[in-house]
N, C-alpha and C positions, 0 to 999 in steps of 0.2 A: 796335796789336794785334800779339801773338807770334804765331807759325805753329806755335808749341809748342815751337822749337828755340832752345837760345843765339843770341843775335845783340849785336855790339857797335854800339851809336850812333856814325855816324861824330862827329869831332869838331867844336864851332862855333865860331864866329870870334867875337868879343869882341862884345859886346852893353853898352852900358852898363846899369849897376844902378838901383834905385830909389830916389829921394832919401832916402825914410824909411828904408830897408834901412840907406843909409850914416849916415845919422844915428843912428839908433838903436845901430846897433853901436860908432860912433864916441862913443858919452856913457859906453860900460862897459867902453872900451880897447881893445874886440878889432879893431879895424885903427887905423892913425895915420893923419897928412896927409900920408905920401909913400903918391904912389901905386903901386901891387905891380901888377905884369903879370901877367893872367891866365895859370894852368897846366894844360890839361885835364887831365881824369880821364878814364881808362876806365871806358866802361860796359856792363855785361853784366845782360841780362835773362831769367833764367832761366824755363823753362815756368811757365806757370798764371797764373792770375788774381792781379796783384800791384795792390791797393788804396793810396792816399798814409794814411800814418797822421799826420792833422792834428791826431787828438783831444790827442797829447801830442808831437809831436814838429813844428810846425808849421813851426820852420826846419830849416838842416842842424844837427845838433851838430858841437861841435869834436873835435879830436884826443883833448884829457884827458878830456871825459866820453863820447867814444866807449870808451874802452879801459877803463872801469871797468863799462860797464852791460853789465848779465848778465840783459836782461829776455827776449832768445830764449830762451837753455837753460832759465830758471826759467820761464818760462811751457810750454815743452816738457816740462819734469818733472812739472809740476804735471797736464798732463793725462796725463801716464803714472799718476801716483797714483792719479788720479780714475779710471782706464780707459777713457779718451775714445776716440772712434775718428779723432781729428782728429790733424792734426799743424799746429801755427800755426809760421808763420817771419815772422821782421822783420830785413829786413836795407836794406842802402844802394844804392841805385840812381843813380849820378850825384851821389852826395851826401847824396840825399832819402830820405826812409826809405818804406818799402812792408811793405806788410803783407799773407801769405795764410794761408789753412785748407784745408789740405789731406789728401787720406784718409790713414789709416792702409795701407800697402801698398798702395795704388793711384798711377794715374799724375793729375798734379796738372793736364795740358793736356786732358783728355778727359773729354767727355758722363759723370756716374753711371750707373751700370748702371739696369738692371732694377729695382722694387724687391724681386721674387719671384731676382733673380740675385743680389742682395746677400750674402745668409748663407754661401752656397757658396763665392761668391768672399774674402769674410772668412776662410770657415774653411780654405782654400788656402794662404794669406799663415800665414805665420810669425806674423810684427809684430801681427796683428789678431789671431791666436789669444792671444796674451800679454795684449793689450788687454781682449780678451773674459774673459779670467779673474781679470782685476784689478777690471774692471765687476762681474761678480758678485760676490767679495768685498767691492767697495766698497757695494756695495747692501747684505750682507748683513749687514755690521757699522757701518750708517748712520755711515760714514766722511766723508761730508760732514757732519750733526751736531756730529761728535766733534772736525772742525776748528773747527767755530763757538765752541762749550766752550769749547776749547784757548786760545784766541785770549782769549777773555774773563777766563778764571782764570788761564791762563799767561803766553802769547805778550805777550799788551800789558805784564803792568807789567815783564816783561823789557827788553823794549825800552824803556820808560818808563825804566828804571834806568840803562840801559847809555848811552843819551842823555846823560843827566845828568852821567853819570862822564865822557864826552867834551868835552861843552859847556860842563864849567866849566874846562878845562884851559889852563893858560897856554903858549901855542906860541911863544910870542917868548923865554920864560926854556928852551926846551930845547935841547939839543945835534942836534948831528944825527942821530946812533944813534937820539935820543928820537924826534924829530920821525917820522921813517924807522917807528917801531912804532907812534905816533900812526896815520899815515896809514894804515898797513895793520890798525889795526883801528877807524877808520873806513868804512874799504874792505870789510871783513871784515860793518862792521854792515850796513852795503849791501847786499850781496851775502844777507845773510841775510835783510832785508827784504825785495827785491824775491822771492827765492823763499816767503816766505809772506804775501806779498800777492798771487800769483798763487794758492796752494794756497786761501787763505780767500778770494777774490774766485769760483772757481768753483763752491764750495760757497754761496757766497750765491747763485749765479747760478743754481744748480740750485734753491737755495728758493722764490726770486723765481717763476721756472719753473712748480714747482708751481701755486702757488697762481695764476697766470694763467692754467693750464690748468682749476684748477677754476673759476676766475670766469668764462672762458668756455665752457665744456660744461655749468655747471649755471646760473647767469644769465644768459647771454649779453651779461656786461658788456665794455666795453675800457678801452683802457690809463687813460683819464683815472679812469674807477669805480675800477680796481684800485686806481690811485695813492692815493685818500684812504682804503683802510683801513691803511697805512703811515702816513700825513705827520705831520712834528714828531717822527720815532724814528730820527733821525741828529744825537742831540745835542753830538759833536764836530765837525759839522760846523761849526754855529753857536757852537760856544760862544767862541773867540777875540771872537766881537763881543757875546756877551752877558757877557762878563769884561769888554770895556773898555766898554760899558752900564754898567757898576757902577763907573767911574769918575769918572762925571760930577760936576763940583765941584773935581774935582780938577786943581790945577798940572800942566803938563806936566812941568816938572823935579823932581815927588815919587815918593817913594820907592816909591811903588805904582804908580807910569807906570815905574817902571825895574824892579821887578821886572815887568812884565808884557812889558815889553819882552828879558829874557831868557828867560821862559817860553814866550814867542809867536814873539819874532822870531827863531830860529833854527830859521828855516823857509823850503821854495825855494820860489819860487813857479813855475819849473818843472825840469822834468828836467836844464835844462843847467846846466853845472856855473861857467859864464863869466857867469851872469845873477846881478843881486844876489840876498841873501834882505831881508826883512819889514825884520830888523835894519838892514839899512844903506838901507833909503828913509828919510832922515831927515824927523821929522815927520809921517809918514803917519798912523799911530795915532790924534795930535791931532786932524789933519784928519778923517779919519772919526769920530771922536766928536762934533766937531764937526755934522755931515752930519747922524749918529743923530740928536742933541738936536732938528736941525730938520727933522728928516723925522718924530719924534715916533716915531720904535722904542722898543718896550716890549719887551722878551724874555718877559715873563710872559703879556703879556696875546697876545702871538703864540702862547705856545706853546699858551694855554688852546684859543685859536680851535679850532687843528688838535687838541688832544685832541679837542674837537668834533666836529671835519668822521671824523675817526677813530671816535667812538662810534656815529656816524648812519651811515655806512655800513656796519657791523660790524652793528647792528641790520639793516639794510635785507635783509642777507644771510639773516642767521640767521630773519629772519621770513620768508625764502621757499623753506627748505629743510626736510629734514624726513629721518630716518632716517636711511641711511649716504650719503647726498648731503650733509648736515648734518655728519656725523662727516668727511666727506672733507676740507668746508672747515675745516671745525675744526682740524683735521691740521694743512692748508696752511698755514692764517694763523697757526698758531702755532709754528712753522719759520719760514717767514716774516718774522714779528715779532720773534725772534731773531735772524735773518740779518743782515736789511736795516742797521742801523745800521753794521754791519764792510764794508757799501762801499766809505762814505766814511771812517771813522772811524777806517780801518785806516792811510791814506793819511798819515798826522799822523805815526805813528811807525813805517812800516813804507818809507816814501820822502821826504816832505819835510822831515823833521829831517835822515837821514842822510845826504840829497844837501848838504845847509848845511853838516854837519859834514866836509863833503869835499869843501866848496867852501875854507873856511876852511884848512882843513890845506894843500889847494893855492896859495890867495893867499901861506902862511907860507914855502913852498918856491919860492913866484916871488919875493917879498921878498927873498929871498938869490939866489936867480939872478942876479937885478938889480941886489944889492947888489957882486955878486962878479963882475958885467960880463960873465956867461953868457949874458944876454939884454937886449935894449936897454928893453923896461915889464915891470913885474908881469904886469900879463894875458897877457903874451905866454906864460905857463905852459901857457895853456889850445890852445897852438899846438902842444903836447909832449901823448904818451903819459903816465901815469900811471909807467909803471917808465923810460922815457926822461929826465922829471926828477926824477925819486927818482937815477937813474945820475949826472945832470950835476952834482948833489948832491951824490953823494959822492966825483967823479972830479973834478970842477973841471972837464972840458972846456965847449969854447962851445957854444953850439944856435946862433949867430942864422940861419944859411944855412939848417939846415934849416926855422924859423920861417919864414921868408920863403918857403920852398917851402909850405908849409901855409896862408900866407896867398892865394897866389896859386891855389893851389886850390879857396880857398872862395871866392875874390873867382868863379872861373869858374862854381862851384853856384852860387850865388849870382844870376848873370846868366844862367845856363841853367835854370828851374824845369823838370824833369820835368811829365807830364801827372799827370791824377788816377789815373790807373790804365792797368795793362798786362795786357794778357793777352784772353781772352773769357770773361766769365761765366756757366758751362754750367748755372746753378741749384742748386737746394739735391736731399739725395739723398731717393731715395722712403722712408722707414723703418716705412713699416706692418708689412714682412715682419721687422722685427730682433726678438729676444726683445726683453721686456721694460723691463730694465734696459738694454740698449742704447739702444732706444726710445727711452727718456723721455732719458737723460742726450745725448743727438746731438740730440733736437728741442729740451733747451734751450739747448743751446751755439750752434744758429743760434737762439734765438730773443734769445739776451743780445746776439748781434753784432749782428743789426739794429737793436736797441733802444739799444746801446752806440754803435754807429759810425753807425750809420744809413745806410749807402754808398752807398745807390743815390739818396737825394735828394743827400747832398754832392755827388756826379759831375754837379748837372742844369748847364746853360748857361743866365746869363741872360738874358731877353729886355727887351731896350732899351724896345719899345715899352710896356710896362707899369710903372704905378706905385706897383706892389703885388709886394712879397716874399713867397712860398709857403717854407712848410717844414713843422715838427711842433712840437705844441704840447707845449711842458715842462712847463709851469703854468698851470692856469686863470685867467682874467681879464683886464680890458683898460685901456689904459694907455693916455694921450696923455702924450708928452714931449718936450724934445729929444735928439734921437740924439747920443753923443759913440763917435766910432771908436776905443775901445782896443787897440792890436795888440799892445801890451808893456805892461813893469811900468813902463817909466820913461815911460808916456803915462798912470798911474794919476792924475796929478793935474787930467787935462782932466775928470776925472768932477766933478760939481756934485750935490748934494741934490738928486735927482728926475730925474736926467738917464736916459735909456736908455743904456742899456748894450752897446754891439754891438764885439761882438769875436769873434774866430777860433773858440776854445774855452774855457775855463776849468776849472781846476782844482780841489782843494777849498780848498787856501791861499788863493784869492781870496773866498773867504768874508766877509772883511774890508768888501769891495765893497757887498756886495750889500745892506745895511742904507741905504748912500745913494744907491741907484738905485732910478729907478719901474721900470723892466721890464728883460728881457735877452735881446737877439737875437743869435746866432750864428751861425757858418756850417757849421760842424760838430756833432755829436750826436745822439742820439738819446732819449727819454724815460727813460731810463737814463742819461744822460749824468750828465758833471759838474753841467755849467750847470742843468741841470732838473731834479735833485735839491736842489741847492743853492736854487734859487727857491723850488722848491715851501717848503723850509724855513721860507724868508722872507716866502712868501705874495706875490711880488710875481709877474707875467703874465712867460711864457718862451716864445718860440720858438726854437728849435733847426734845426737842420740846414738854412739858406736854403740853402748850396751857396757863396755871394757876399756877403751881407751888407755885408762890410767892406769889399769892392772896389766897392759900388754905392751906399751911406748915404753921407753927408757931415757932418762935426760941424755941428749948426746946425741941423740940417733939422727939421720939425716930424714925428713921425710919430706911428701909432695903433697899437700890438701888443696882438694879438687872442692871446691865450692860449689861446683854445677852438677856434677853425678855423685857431691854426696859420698866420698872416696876422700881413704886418706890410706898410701903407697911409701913404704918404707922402704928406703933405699939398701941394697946388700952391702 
């Protein structure tokens, strides 16, 4: 815990690492078999409540895809647009990444006021009066709407085009000049995705919002009710597995398994820029089609179900409402319904293509580093800044000293994990007294985080003596299977037809998965999450958020996940 003041971690002394840690990294190049001396870091923890952000960033990142991601300032704009009275920051603490929400003009280590001293002290602050006048605007010209639109008639087949102009380009026939304007509009598509996948992820979050607010003030339903008058309306989520569903019959070496293999697999499966994509797990594709066939996934007859579970509680609704209670949810669910798909679906072309195509541009620029004895492997690129080997590129000098300084400093994050969190968490603020449009847009923004991150079950400690996982339930239903521990993509292949599925977090790229697994336990999320959107898609049983899962399961083990209490029971 901070005292509210900077304070730097004194430094620790060498810890060895964890066998899978060094494996794992050791199969995708990022360290070799001489071993590197740890190099501390300084670490500085600034006031407030700073949370671990596992949902996407569960190790440390390297050097290269530190210097390209631009998800603080875009997430920071994005709620200037909206008028938010938040300010979010994610920055590096010892390596690790951390994540807070903090007031607009207020101080980030101290109790909210009042909720009767709120408006006053808003209207005092500079920063929050700009805030406040952007909120009413945004209200007034349903500016969250008008991004959902956007995104659907615009924004995606933008993206969808500019991809494609990237992804077919040959980076081996360019010169360097080429490559050099490759990468930076790569970088450029980056940079533009992540700022409107932040702008269209708070505008779903605020629809989402809504309509949770009317299902509980006029039914008194919760999250699990809510979730089936959405399910089955995130169809990019699922569609890479109900594309290669449609391949069935088919050779792996035909011409329809390789065009699917460039339409699909130029995709990350996470944020770092050093981890493979889709593309280069060779085989994988096979293998899960494989899994489909004998787990007997149908795409059609899944989707029918959930139009189902979709029309029976859309009725349920409508039959117990009446008048402007009726017109409200009407409203909601039909925002809503629009929203909800651009979660996940944004994610395809607004982050995990253009992180592949700047993962790709950077293997072509370690290729020649390596070729021209600038640095001793390829991967060793991802030990460099983004403009660091773009320079060594076109200067000819060496990196490898400072490479080896960048490895020794991961090798020390690495061996020192930070806690789950720093700071003290003073609560959420009282907002009865805010206008309106303040109101609602601040009670959904904490209510997407707890449902997004779910932070206060991740933070719990497990208890040895029990042989039973608590967390939240993603997806209804219940599963007996065996558990396989997933912590990476290059452990994808311990998955089996039916097996449980417990890993850290997941993504929507992992999609692919989730057709040959019976259930999916994680240790991170919230009902909002990846993983428990993605289930619910699939219709297979999801808990979320144990806090430990992966550190407490073992491949092998028999267990039972309970999708409705949120429970996952390990057989003796």
């Amino acid at each position: 815990m901070t005292s509210g003041r900077d304070y730097v971690v004194p430094r620790i002394a060498r810890v060895h690492r964890n066998s899978h840690d060094s494996a794992m990294e050791n199969k995708w190049g990022l360290i070799d078999d001489v071993p590197v001396e740890q190099v501390p870091i300084e670490l500085r923890v600034p006031p407030g409540l700073w949370q671990r952000e596992e949902a996407h960033m569960p190790m440390p990142l390297t050097p290269m895809t530190e210097s390209v991601m631009t998800v603080d300032s875009a997430f920071k704009q994005a709620c200037v647009d909206h008028g938010l009275l938040v300010e979010p920051h994610l920055i590096s603490i010892g390596g690790w990444h951390y994540f807070s929400m903090q007031p607009v003009g207020g101080k980030p280590d101290v109790p909210p006021p009042p909720g009767w001293l709120m408006p006053l002290l808003l209207w005092l602050s500079p920063a929050s009066r700009a805030r406040m006048r952007r909120s009413k605007e945004a209200a007034r010209s349903h500016y969250a709407d008008e991004l959902i639109d956007r995104w659907i008639t615009e924004w995606q087949p933008e993206f969808e085009h500019r991809i494609a102009e990237l992804r077919d380009a040959d980076l081996a026939a360019m010169d360097t000049n080429q490559l050099i304007t490759h990468f930076a509009a790569a970088r450029k598509l980056s940079d533009d995705g992540t700022s409107t996948h932040f702008r269209v992820n708070i505008a779903n979050w605020l629809a989402l919002a809504d309509l949770a607010t009317a299902c509980r003030d006029l039914l008194g339903w919760q999250q699990n009710d809510i979730d089936n008058l959405l399910a089955g309306l995130s169809p990019r989520t699922s569609e890479p597995a109900r594309k290669l569903a449609a391949l069935a019959g088919k050779s792996e070496d035909s011409p329809e398994f390789a065009e699917y293999a460039r339409l699909y697999g130029c995709r990350s499966l996470t944020v770092e820029l050093a981890n493979p994509t889709i593309a280069e797990l060779p085989g994988l594709a096979w293998r899960l089609l494989q899994d489909q066939v004998a787990r007997g996934y149908n795409p059609t007859t899944s989707a029918d179900a959930l139009a189902r579970k979709r029309a029976e509680a859309t009725a349920e609704a409508r039959n117990s409402l009446r008048g402007r209670e009726l017109a409200w949810f009407e409203r909601a669910l039909s925002r809503a319904t629009k929203a909800y798909p651009v979660r996940e679906d944004n994610v395809f072309f607004t982050i995990d293509s253009p992180t592949a195509l700047l993962r790709y541009a950077a293997l072509e620029v370690g290729r020649r580093l390596e070729h021209n004895g600038q640095i001793d492997a390829q991967a060793d690129v991802f030990f460099l800044s983004a403009d660091e080997a773009l320079a060594a590129l076109q200067d000819g000098s060496g990196t490898q000293t400072l490479v080896v300084l960048r490895k020794g400093e991961r090798e020390w994050t690495l061996a020192n994990p930070g806690p789950s969190s720093y700071g003290q968490d003073h609560g959420h603020p009282d907002t009865r007294w805010l206008r309106s449009d303040l109101r609602t847009s601040t009670d959904a923004i904490i209510w997407a985080a707890d449902r997004v991150l779910a932070p206060k079950l991740s933070n719990r400690v497990a208890d040895p003596k029990t042989s039973a996982l608590t967390g939240i339930s993603g997806s209804a239903g219940r599963y007996r299977g065996v558990a396989k521990v997933i912590k990476s993509d290059d452990e994808f292949s311990k998955l089996k037809a039916g097996d449980v599925l417990v890993c850290p977090t997941t993504r929507p790229s992992w999609s692919m998965l989730f057709p040959s697994a019976g259930a999916i336990v994680t240790d991170a999320g919230g009902p909002l999450s990846h993983p428990a959107i993605i289930a619910r898609e699939y219709r297979i049983p999801a808990v979320v958020a144990t806090g430990f899962a992966t550190s407490t399961l073992h491949d092998g083990q028999m267990v039972i996940v309970d999708g409705v209490r949120g429970v996952v029971e390990v057989e003796a």
